[in-house]
N, C-alpha and C positions, 0 to 999 in steps of 0.2 A: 504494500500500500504506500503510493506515494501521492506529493501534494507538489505541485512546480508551477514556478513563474516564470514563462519563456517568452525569449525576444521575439519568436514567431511560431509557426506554428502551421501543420499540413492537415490540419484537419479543422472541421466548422463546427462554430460552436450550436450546437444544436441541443443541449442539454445544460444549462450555465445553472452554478448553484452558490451563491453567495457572491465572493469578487474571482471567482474561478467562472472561463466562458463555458468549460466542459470536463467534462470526465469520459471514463471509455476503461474497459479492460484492454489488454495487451496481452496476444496470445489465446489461449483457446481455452481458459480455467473450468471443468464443471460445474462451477457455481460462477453466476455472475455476482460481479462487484458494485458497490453501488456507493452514493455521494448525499449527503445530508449537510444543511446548515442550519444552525438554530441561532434568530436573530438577537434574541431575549439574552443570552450567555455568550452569545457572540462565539460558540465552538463548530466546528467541522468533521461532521465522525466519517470517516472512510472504511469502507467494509471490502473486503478482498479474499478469495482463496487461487490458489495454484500452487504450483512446484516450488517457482525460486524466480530471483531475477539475476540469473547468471547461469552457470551449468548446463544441466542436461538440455535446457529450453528456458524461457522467459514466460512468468504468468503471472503477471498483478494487477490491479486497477489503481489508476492514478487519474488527480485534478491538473489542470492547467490554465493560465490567463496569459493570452497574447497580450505585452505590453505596447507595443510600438508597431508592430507591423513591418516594420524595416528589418534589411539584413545588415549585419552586424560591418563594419568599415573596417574596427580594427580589432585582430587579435591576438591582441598581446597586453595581457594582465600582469606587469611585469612581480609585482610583492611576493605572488603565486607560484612564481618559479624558482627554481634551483633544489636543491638535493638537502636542502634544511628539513627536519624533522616536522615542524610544525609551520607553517603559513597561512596569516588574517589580512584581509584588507577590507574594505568598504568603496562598492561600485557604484554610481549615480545613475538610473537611467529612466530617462522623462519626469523627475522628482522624486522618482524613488531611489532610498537607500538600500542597497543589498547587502546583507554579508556573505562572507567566503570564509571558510576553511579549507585547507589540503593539510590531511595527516598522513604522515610515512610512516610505519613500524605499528605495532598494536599496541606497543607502553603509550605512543601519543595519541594512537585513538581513545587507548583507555582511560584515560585523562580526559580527553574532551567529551566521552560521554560521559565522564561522573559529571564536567560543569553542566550537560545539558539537561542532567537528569534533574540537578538541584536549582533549576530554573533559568538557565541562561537563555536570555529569548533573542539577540541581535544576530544571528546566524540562518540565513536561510537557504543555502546549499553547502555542503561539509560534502568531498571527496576524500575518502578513505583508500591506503593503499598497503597492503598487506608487510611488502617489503621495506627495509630502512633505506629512505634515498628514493622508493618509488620503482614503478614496475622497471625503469630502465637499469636498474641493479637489480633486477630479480630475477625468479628460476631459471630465466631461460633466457640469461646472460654468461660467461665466462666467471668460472669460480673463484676469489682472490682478487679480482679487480680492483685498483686501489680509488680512493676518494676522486683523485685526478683524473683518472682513467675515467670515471663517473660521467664527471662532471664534461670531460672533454666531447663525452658520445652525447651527453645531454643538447651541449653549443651545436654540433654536428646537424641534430635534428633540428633545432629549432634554426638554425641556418637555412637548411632546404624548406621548411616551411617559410621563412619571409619570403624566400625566391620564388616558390611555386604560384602559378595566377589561379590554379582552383584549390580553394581550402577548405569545402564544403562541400560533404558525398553529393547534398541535390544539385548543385549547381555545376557537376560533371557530366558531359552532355552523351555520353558513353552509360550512366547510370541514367541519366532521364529517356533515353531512349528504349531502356531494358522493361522499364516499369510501362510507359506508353505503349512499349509494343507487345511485351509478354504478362508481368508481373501486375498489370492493372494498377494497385497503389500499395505504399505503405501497411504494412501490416494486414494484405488481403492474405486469404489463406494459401495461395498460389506461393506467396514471398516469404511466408511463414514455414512454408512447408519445405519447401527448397535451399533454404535460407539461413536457415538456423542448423548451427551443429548439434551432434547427439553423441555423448560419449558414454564409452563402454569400459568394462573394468580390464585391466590388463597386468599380467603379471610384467614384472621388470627385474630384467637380470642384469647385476652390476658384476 
């Protein structure tokens, strides 16, 4: 169950429930999901079942509110990057204040969910990343890699992305072509189904 305030947004709002335009499951969940607001408490109960959101498949129901309509001009949130354990900043956009979190390692997520649990309310997206340093130092990098070495692959990546002119799967016209001519839209069940990986258990011999 999630709750998001996006820059835009590929779907209509056809279902708006408080200052969210819409809700919607995600994925194919036996139970549907559903979106309640109560005006008097001023609370939002989000109700959801499925698998996960990650792994075998994706299945939750989540709100959302197009703020702007516009595509985003620039992306680079600079406080948010680097290989620091913990990262906050505060984003302006059309008068609203956002916050950010990015945690690396589970001691720093475990920390920032004890403040969220004892009521910390200025945070409204927290990116969690299992690894210390983030997934560019994680399992399925070179074992030993030093700080430098990290940080150096980090600059690397974010080098090709200033250079690159598409930085946004829809706006890859090899990807808007796939969905127009085969996969119909977002999260049909054609794209769902073709789309999504499915893993299996596997022994591993070291």
């Amino acid at each position: 169950m999630l709750a998001s305030i996006l820059l835009t947004s590929a779907f209509a709002g056809d279902n708006p429930v408080g200052i969210f335009d819409d809700h919607t499951d995600v994925g194919k969940p036996k139970l549907a999901g559903s979106a309640a607001y109560d005006g008097n408490s001023q609370v939002y109960t989000l109700k959801g079942a499925g698998y996960n959101i990650w792994f075998e498949r994706d299945e939750f129901h989540y709100a959302y509110k197009k703020i702007t309509g516009n595509e985003l001009v620039s992306f680079r949130i600079s406080p948010v990057r680097g290989i620091k354990g913990r990262k906050e900043t505060k984003i302006n956009i059309n008068g609203l204040e956002l916050g950010i979190a990015v945690v690396s390692g589970l001691a720093n997520a475990g920390k920032l969910l004890e403040e969220l649990r004892n009521g910390r309310d200025d945070l409204h997206f927290v990116e969690v990343m299992t690894c210390p340093g983030g997934c560019i130092a994680g399992g399925g990098q070179r074992i030993g890699s030093s700080g430098e070495e990290i940080e150096a692959r980090m600059n690397s990546l974010y080098h090709i992305d200033e250079r690159d002119s598409i930085k946004v799967s829809h706006r890859n016209p090899e990807v808007a072509e796939l969905y127009e001519n085969y996969l119909g839209e977002p999260l049909s069940h054609k794209s769902h189904e073709l789309l999504h990986t499915h893993y299996q258990v596997r022994d591993v011999l070291l």
